[in-house]
C-alpha positions in Angstrom: -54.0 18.3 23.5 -53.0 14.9 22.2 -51.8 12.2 24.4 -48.0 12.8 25.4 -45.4 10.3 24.5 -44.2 8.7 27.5 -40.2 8.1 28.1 -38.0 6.3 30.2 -34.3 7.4 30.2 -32.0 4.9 31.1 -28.5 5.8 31.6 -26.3 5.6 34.1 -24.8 9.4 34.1 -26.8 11.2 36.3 -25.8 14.6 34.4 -26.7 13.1 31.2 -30.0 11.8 32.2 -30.7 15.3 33.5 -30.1 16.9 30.1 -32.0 14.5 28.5 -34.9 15.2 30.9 -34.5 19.0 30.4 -34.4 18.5 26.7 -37.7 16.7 26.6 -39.2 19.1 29.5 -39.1 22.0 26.4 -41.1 20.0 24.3 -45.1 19.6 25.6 -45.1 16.1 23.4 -43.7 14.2 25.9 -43.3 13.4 29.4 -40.4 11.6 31.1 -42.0 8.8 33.2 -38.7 7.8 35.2 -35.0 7.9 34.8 -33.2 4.7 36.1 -29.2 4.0 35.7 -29.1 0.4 35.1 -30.4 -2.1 32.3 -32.1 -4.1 35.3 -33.9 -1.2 36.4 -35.0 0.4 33.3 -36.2 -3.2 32.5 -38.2 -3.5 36.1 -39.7 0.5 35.2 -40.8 -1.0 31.8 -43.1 -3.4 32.7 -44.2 -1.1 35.6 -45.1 1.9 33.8 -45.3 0.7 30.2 -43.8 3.7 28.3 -43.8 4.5 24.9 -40.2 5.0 24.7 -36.9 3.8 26.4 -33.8 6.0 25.8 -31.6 3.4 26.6 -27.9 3.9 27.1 -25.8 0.9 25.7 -23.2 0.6 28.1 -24.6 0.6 31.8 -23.9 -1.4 34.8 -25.8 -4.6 36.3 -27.5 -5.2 32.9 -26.1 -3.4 29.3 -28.2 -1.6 27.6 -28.2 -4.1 24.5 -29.8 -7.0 27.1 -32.3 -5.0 28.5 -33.6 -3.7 25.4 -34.2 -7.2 24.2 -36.2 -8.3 27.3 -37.9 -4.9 27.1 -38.7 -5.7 23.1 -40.0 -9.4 24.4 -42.0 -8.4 27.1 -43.4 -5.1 25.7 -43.9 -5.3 22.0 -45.3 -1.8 21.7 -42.7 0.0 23.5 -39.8 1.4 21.4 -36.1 1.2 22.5 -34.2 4.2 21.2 -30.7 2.9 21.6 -28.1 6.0 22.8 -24.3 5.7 22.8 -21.0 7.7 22.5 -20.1 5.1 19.7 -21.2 5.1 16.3 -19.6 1.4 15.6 -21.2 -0.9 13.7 -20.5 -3.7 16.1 -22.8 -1.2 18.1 -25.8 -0.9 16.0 -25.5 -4.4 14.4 -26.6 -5.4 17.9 -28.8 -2.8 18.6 -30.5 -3.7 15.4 -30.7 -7.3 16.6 -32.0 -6.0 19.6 -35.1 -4.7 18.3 -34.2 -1.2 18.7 -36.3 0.9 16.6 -33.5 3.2 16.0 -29.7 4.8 17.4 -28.9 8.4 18.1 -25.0 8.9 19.3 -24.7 11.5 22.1 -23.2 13.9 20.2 -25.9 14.3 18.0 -28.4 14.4 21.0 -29.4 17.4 20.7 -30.1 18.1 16.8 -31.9 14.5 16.1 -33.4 13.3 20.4 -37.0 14.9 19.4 -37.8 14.0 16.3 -36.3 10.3 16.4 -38.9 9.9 19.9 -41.7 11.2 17.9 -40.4 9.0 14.7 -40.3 5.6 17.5 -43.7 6.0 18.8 -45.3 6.8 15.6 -46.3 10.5 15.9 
């Protein structure tokens, strides 16, 4: 088997974070590192266990999810930052974009896009 895709899920709804894990869980590509609920921590995880991907929430306490993709970009140029929100606003992706996120799936599309835009982000 090839090598799996290594994700962090950052996002500060437990319940959420748990569907994204079971979502992944059906899929043998990847594996799901750690789940934090906090920029600052999914920033800290980074540099610990160097994943792939970050599904990073935008809007999270201690540290948004904007800012800690940015260190996460700086500090880890390989890893790719998957930005994940309830908004589709421009505002939202402009600065996603600047970032360095290497893409933006809205939580309502979760579901029908999550897989392939992972795979897309860490060139599969």
């Amino acid at each position: 088997m090839a090598r799996r895709i290594r994700v962090l899920i950052a996002d500060d709804h437990t319940l959420f974070a748990d569907a994204l894990e079971a979502i992944l869980a059906t899929d043998q590509r990847f594996v799901v590192v750690a789940k934090v609920k906090n920029g600052e921590e999914a920033l800290g995880v980074a540099l610990a266990e160097k994943p792939d991907v970050v599904l990073m929430d935008i809007s999270m306490p201690v540290m948004d999810g904007i800012e800690a993709a940015e260190l996460i970009r700086d500090r880890l140029p390989k890893t790719k930052v998957l930005m994940l929100t309830g908004s589709d606003s421009a505002t939202d992706v402009a600065r996603s974009r600047e970032a360095g996120a290497a893409g933006y799936v809205t939580k309502d599309r979760i579901a029908a896009e999550l897989l392939g835009a992972i795979a897309e982000a860490a060139g599969s």
